[in-house]
C-alpha atoms as an extended CHARMM CRD file, in Angstrom:
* protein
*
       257  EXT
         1         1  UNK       CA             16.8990000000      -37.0530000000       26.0530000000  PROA      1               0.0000000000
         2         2  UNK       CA             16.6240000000      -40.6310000000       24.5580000000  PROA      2               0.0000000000
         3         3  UNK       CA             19.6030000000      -42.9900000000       24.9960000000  PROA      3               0.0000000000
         4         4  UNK       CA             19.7670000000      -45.1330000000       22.2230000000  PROA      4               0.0000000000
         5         5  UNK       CA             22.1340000000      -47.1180000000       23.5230000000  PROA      5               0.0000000000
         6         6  UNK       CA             19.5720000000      -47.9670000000       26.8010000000  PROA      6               0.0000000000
         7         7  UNK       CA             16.2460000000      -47.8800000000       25.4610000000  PROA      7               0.0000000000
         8         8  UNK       CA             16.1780000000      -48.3990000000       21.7380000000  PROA      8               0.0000000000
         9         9  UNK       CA             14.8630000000      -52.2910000000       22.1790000000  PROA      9               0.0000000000
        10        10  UNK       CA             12.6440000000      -50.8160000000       24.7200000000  PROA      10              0.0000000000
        11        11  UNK       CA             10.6010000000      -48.4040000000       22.3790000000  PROA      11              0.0000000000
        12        12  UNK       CA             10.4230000000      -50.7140000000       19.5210000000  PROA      12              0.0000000000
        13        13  UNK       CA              9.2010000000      -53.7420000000       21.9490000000  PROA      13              0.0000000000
        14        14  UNK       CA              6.7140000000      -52.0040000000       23.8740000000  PROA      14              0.0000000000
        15        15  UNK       CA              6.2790000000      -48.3070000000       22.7680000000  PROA      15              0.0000000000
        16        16  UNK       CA              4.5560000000      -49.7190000000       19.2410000000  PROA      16              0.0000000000
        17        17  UNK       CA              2.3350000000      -52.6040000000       18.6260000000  PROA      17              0.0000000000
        18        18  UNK       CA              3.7830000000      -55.3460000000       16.3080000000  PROA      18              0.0000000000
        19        19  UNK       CA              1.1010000000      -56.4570000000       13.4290000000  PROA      19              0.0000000000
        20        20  UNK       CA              0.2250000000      -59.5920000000       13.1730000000  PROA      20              0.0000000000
        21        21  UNK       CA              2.2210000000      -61.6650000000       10.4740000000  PROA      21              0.0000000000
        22        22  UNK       CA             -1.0310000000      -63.2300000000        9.1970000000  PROA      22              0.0000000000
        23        23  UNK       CA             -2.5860000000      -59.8610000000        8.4290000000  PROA      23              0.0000000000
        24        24  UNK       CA              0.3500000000      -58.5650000000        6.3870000000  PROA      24              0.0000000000
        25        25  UNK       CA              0.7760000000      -61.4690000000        5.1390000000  PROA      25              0.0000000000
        26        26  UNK       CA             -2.8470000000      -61.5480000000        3.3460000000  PROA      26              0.0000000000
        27        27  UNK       CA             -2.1350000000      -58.2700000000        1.9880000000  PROA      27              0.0000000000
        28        28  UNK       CA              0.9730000000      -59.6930000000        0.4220000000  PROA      28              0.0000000000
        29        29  UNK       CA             -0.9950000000      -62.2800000000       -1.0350000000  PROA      29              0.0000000000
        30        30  UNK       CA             -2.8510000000      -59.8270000000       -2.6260000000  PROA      30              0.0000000000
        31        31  UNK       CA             -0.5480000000      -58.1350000000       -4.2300000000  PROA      31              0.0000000000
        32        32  UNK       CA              0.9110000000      -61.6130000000       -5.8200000000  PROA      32              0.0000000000
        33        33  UNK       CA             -2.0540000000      -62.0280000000       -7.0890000000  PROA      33              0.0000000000
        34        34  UNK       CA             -2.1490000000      -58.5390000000       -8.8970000000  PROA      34              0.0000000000
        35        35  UNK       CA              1.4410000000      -59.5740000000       -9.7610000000  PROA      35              0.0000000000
        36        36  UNK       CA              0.0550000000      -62.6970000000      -11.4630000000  PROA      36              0.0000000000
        37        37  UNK       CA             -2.9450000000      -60.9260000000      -13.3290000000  PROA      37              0.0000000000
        38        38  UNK       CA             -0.3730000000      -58.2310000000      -15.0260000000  PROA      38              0.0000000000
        39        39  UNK       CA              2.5060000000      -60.8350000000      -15.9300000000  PROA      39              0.0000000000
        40        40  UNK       CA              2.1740000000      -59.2830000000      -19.7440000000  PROA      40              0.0000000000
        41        41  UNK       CA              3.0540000000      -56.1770000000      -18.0770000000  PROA      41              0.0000000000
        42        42  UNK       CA              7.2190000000      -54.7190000000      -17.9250000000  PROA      42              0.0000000000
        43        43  UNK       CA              5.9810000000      -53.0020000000      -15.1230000000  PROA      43              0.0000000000
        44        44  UNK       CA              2.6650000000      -51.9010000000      -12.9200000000  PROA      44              0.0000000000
        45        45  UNK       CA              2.3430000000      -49.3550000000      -10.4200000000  PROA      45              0.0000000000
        46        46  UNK       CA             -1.0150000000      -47.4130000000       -8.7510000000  PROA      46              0.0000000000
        47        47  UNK       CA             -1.8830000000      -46.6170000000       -5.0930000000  PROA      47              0.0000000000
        48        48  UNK       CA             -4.2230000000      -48.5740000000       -2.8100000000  PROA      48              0.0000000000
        49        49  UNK       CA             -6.1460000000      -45.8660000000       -2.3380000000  PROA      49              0.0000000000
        50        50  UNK       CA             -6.3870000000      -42.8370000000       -4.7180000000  PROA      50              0.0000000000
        51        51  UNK       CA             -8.0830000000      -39.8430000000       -3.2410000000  PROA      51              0.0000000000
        52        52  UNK       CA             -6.7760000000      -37.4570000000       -5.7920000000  PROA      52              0.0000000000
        53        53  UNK       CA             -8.8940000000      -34.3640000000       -5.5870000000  PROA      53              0.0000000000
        54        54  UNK       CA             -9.8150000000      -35.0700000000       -1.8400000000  PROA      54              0.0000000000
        55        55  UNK       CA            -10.5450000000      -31.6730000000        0.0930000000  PROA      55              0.0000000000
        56        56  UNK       CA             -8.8430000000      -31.7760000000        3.8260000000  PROA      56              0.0000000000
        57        57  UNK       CA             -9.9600000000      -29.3770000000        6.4950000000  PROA      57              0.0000000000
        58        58  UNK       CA             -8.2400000000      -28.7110000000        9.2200000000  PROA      58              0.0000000000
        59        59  UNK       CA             -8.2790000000      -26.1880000000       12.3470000000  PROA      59              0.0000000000
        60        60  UNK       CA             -5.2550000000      -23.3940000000       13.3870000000  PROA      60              0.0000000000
        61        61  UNK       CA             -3.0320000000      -25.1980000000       15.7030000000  PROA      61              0.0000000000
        62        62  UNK       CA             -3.7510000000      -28.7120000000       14.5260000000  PROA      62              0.0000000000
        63        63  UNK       CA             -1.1140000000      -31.6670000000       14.1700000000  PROA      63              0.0000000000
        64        64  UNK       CA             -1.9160000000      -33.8480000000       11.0510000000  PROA      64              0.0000000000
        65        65  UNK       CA             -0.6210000000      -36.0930000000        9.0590000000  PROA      65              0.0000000000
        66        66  UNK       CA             -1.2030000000      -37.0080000000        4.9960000000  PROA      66              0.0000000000
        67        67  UNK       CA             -0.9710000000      -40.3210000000        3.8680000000  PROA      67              0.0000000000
        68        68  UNK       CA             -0.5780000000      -42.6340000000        0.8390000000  PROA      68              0.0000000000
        69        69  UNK       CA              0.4980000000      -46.0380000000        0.2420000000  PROA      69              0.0000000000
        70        70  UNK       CA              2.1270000000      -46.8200000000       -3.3990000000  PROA      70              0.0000000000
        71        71  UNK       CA              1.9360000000      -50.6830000000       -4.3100000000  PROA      71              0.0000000000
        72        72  UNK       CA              3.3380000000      -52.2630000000       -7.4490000000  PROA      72              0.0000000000
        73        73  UNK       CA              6.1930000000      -54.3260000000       -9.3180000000  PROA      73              0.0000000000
        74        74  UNK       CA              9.9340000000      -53.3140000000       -8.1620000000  PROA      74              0.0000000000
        75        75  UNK       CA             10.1070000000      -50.8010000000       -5.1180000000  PROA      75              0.0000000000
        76        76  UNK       CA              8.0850000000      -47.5410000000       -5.4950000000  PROA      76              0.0000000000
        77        77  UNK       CA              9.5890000000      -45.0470000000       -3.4650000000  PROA      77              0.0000000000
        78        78  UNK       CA              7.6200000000      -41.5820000000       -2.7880000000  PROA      78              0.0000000000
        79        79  UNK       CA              8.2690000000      -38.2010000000       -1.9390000000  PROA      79              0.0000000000
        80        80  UNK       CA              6.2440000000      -34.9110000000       -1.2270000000  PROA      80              0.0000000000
        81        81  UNK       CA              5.0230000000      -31.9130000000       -3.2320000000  PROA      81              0.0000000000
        82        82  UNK       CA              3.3900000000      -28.1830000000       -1.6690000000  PROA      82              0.0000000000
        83        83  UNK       CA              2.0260000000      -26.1920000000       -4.1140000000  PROA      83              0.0000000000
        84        84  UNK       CA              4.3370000000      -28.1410000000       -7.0270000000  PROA      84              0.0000000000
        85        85  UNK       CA              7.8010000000      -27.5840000000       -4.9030000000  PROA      85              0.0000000000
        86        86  UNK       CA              9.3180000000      -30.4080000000       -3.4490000000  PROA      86              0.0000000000
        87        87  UNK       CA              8.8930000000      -30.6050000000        0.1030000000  PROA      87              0.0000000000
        88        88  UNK       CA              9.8050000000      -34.5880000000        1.4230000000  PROA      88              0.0000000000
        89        89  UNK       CA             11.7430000000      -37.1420000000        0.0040000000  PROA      89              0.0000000000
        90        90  UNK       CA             13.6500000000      -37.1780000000       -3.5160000000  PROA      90              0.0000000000
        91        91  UNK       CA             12.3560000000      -37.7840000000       -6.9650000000  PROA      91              0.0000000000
        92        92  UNK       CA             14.8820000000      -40.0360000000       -7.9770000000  PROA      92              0.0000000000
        93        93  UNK       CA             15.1100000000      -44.3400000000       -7.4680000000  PROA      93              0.0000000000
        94        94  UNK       CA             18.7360000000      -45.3590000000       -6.0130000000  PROA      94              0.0000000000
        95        95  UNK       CA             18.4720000000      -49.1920000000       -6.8230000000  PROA      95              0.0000000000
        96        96  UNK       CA             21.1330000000      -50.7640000000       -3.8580000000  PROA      96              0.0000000000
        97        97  UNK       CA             19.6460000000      -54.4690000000       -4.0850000000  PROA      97              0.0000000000
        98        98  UNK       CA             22.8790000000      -56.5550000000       -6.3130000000  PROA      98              0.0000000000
        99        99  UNK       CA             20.4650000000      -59.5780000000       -7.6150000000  PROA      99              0.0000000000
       100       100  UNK       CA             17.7400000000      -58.5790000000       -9.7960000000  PROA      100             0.0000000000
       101       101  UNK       CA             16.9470000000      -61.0850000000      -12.2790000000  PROA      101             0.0000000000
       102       102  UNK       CA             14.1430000000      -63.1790000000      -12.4700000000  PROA      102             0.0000000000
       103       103  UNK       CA             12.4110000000      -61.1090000000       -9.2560000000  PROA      103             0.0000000000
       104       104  UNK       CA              8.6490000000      -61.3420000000       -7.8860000000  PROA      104             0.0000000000
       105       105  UNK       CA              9.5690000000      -57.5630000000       -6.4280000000  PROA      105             0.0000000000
       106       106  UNK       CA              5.7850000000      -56.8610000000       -5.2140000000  PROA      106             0.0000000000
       107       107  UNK       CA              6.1350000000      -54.3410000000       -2.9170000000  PROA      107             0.0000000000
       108       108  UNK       CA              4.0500000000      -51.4990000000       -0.8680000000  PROA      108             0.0000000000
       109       109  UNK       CA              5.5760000000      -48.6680000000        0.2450000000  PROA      109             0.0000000000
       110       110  UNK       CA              3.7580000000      -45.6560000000        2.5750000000  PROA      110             0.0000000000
       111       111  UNK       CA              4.8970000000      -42.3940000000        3.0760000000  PROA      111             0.0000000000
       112       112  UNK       CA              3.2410000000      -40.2510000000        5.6850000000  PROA      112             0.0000000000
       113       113  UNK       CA              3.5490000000      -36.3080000000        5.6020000000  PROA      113             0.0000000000
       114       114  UNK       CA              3.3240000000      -34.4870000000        9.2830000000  PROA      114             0.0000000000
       115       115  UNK       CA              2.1850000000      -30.8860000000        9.5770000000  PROA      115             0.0000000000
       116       116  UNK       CA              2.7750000000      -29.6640000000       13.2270000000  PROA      116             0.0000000000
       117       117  UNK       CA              1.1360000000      -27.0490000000       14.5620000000  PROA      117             0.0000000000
       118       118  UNK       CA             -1.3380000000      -25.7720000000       11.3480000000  PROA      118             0.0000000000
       119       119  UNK       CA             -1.2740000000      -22.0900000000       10.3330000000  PROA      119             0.0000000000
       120       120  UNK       CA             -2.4200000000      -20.2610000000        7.0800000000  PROA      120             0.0000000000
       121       121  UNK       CA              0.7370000000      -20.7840000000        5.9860000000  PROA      121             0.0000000000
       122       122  UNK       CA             -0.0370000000      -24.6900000000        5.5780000000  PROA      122             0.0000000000
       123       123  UNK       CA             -2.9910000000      -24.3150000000        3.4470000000  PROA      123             0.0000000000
       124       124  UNK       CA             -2.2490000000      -25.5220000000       -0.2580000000  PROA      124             0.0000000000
       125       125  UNK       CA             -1.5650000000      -28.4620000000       -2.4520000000  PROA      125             0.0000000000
       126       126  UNK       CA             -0.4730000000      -31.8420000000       -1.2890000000  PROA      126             0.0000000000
       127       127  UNK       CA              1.0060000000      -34.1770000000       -4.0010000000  PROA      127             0.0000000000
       128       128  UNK       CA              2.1420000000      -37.6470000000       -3.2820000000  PROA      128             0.0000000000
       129       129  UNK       CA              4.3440000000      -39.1220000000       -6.0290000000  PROA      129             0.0000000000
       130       130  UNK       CA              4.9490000000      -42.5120000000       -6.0260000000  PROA      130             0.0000000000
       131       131  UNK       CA              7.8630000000      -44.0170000000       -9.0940000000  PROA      131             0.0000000000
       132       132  UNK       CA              9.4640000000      -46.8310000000       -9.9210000000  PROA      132             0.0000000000
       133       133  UNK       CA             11.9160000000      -47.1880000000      -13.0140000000  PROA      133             0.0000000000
       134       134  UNK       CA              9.7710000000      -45.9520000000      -16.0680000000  PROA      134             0.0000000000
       135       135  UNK       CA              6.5880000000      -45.3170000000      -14.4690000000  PROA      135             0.0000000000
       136       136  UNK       CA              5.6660000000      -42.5120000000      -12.1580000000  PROA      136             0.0000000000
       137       137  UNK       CA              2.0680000000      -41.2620000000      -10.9150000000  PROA      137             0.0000000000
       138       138  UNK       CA              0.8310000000      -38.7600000000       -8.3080000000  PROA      138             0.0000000000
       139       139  UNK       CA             -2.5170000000      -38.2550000000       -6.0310000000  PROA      139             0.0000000000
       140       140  UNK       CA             -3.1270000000      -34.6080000000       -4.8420000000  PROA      140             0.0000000000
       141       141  UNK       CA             -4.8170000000      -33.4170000000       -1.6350000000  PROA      141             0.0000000000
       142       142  UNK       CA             -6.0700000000      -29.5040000000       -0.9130000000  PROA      142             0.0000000000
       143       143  UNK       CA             -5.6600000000      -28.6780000000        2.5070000000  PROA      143             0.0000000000
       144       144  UNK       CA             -7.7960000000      -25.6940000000        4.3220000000  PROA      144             0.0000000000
       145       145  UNK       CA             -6.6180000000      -24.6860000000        7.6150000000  PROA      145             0.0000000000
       146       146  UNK       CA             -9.0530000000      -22.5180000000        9.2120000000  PROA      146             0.0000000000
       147       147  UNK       CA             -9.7180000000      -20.7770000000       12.9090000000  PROA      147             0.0000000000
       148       148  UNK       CA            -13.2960000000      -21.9670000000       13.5170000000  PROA      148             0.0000000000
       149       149  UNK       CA            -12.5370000000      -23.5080000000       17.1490000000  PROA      149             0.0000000000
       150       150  UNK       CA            -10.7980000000      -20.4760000000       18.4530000000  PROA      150             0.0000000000
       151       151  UNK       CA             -7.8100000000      -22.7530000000       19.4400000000  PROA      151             0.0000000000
       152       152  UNK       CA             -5.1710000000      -19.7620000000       20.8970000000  PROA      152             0.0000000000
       153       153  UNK       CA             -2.3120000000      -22.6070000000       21.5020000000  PROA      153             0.0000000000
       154       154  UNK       CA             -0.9100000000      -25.7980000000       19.5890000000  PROA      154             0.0000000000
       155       155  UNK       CA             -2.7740000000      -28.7580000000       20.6900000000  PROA      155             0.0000000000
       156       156  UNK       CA              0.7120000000      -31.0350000000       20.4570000000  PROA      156             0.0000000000
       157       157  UNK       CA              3.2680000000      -29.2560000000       22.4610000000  PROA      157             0.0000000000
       158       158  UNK       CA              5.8680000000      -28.9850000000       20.6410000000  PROA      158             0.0000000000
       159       159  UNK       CA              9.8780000000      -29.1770000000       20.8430000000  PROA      159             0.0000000000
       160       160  UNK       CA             11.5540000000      -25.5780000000       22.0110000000  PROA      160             0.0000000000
       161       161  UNK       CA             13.9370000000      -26.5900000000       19.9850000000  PROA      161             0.0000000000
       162       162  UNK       CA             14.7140000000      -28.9540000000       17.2250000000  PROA      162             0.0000000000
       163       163  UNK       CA             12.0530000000      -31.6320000000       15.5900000000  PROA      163             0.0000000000
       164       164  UNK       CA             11.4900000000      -34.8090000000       17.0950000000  PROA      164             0.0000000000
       165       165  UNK       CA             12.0380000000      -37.7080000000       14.8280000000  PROA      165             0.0000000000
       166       166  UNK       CA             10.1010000000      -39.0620000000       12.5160000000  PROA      166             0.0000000000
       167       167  UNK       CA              9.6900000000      -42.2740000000        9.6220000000  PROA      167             0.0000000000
       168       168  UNK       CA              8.2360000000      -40.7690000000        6.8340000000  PROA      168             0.0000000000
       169       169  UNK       CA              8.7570000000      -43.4730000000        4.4440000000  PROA      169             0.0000000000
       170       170  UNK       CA              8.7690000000      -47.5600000000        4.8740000000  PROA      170             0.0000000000
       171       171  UNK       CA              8.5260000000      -50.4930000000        3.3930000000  PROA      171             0.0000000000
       172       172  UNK       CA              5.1660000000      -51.4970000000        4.3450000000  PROA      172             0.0000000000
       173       173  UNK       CA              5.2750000000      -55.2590000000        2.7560000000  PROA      173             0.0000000000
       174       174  UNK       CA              7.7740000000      -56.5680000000        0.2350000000  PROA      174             0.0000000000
       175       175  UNK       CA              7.4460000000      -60.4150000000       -1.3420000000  PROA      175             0.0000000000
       176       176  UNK       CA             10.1610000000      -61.8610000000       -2.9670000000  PROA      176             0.0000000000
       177       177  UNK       CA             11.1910000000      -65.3690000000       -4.3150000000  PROA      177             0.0000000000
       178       178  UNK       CA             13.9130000000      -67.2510000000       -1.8580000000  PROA      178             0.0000000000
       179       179  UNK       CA             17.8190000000      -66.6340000000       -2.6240000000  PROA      179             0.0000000000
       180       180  UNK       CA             17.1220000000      -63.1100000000       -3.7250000000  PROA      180             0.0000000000
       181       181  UNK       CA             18.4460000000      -59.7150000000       -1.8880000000  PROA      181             0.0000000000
       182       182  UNK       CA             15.9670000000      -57.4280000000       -0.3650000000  PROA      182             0.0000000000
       183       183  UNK       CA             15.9490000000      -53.8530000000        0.1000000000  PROA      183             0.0000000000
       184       184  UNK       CA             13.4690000000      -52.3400000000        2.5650000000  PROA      184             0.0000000000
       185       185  UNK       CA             12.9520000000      -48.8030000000        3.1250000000  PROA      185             0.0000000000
       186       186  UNK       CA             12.7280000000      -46.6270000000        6.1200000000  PROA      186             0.0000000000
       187       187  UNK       CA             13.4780000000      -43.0380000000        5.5140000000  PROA      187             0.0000000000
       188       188  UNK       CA             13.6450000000      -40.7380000000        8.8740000000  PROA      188             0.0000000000
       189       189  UNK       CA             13.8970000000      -36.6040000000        9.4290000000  PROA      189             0.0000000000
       190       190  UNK       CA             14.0270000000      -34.6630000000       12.2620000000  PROA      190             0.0000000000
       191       191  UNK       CA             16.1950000000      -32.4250000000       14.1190000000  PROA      191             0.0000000000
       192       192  UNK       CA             19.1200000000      -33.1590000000       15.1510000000  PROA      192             0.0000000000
       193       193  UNK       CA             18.6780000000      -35.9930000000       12.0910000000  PROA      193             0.0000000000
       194       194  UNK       CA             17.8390000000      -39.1450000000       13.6130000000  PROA      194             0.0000000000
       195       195  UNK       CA             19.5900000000      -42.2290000000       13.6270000000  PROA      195             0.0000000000
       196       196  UNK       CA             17.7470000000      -45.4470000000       11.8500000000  PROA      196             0.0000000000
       197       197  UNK       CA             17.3630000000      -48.2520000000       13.8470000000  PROA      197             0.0000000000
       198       198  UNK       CA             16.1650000000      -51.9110000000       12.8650000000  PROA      198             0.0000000000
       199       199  UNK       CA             14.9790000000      -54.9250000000       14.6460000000  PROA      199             0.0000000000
       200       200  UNK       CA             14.6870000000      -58.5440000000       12.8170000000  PROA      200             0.0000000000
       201       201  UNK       CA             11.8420000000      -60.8230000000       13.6470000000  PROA      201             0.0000000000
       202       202  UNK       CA             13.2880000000      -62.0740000000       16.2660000000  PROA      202             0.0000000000
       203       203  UNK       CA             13.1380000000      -58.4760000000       18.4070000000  PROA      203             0.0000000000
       204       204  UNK       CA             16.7090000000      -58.3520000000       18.0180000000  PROA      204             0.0000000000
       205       205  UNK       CA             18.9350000000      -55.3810000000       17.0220000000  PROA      205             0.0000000000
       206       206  UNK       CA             20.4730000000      -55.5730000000       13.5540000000  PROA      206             0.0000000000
       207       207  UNK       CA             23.9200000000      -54.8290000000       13.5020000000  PROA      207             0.0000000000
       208       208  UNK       CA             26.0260000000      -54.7130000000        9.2880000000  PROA      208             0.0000000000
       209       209  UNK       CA             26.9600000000      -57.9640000000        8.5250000000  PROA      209             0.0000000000
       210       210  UNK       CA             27.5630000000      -60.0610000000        6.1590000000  PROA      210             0.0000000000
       211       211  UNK       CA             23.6930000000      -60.8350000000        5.7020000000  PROA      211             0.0000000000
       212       212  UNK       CA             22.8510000000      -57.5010000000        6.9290000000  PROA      212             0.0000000000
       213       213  UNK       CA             23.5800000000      -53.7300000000        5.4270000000  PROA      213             0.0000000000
       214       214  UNK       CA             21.8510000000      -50.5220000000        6.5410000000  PROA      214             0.0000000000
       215       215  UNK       CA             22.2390000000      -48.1960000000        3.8830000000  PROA      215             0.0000000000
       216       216  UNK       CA             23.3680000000      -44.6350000000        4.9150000000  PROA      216             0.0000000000
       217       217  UNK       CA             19.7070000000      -43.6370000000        4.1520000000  PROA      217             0.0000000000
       218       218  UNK       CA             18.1580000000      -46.0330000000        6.5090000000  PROA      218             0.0000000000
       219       219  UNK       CA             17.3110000000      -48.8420000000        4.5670000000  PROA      219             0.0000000000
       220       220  UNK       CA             18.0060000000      -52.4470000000        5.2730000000  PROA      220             0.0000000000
       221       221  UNK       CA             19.4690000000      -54.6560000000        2.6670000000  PROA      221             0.0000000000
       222       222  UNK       CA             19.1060000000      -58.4340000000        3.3260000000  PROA      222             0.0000000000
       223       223  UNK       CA             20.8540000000      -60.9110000000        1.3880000000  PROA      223             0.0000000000
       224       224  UNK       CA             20.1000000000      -64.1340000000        0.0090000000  PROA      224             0.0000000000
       225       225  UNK       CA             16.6480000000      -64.6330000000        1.8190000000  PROA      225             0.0000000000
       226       226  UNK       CA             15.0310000000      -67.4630000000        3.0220000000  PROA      226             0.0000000000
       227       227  UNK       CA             12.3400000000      -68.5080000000        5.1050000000  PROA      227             0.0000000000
       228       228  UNK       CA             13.4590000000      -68.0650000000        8.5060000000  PROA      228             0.0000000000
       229       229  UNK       CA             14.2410000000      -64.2490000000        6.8790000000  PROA      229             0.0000000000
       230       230  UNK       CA             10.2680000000      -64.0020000000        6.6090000000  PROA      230             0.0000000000
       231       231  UNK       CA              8.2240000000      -62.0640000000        9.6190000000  PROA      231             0.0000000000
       232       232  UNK       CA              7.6430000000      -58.4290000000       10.7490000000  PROA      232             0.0000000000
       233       233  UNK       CA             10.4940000000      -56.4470000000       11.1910000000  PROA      233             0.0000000000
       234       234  UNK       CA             11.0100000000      -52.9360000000       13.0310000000  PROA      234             0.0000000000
       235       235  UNK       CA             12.4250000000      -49.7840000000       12.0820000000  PROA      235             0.0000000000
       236       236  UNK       CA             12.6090000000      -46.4980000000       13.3410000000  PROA      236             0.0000000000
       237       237  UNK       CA             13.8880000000      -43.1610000000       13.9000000000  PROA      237             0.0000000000
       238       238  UNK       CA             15.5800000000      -41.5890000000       16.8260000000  PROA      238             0.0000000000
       239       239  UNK       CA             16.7120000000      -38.4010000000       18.4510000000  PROA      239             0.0000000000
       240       240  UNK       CA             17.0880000000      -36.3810000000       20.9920000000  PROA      240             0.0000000000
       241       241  UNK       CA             13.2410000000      -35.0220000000       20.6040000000  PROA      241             0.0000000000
       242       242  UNK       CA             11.8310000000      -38.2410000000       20.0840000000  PROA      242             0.0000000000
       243       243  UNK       CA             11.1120000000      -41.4030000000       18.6060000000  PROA      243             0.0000000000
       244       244  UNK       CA              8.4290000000      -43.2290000000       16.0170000000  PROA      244             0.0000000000
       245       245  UNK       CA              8.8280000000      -46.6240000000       14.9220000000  PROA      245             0.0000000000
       246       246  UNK       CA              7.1400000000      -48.6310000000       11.5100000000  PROA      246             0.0000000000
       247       247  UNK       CA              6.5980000000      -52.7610000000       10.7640000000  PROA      247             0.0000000000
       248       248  UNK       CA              7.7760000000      -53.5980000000        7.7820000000  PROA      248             0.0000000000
       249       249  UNK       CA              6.7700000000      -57.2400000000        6.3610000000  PROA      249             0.0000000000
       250       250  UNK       CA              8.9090000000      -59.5710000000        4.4890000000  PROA      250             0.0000000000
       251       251  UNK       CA              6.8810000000      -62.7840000000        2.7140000000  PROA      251             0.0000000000
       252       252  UNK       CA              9.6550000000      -65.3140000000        0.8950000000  PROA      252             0.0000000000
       253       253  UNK       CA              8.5020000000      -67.3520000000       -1.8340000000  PROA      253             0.0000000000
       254       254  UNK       CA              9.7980000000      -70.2270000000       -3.5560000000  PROA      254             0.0000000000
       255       255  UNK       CA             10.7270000000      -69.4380000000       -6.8400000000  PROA      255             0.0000000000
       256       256  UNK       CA              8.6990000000      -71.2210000000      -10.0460000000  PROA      256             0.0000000000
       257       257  UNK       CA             10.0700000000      -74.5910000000      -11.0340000000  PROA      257             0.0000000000
């Protein structure tokens, strides 16, 4: 049983390593830049690394997971396709941030897809589809799960009940000009559903205030931002099964004179 209560600042301080500000923070950079290449563009939207097409092989009784990360203008958010059929994550974009005029909104989102314990069953289609308002595009993966090791067992033992918790969507950098609000992802399943969790830069747990909101689905809203807002911040999801945590990366920018 995990006591969220007890150990919740334990697990995110020293059950997952915090990135380094000044690695995010390049990435960030980079995506400004791409932001500042496309200004004649409404809107601009593709994923870091497209492997549509890619053929995954896999082995009976495997744990994997699928991957993508979405970059672009606004907030891409991402959900999960088997064999056309939704499977993760909604196809819809619930805009919560209030102040949206005149925003840098460069952002990178990543989803992750976990398949426990591989039978035929999990063989198929993968599509990752990343939108934002007006624009939507998809990378597909074809997954083989086959019994050439002879593996009799799972190789992850898993829960006898219930599904331990997961984050399969985040925020993985956002950079916005100062003043602005911020809305930064992290999406959780498992069962019993897991409870969403954040920690600010400082390491310390977030509680709704009037600078802070955590949406119902997870996600943390920060208002008027500035640059002691800026840094690595923690989220994850928790339950009775287990626990994973994400960074996310905020970079605030003075606006243009």
């Amino acid at each position: 049983m995990v006591h969220l209560a007890a150990s919740i600042c334990v697990f995110f301080l020293v059950c997952f390593p915090i990135l380094t500000s000044a690695f995010v923070k390049t990435d960030l950079v980079s995506l400004a830049n791409e932001r500042l290449l496309r200004s004649n563009q409404q809107s601009w939207l593709e994923f870091a690394d497209n492997r549509t097409g890619v053929e995954i092989g896999a082995t009976l009784f495997e744990s994997i997971s699928l991957g993508c990360l979405a970059v672009g203008s606004s907030k891409p958010t991402i959900y999960w396709l088997k064999d056309g059929v939704v499977i993760r994550g909604s196809p819809t974009v619930v805009e919560l941030e209030t102040n949206t005029e005149e925003k840098m909104q460069v952002s990178s989102t990543e989803s992750h897809l976990y398949l426990n314990c591989l039978d035929s069953s999990h063989s198929g289609e993968y599509t990752c589809v990343a939108l934002i308002p007006g624009r939507e595009i998809s990378m597909t993966m074809n997954l083989a799960v086959t019994d050439d090791r002879g593996y009799t067992s799972c190789l992850i033992e898993q829960p006898t009940e219930g599904e331990e918790a997961r984050v399969y969507m985040w925020t993985r950098g956002r950079l916005e000009y100062q003043s602005k609000d911020v809305q930064l992802f992290c999406r959780g399943y498992g069962t019993p559903q897991p409870e969403i969790k954040w920690l600010d830069t400082n390491g310390t747990l977030i509680e709704s205030s009037e600078k802070y909101t955590i949406d119902s689905s997870g996600d943390l809203i920060i208002r008027n931002i500035n640059s002691e807002n800026e840094g690595v911040y923690m989220c994850g999801a928790i339950n009775s099964k287990g626990a994973q945590a994400m960074p996310v990366f905020l970079y605030v920018i003075l606006p243009p004179e």
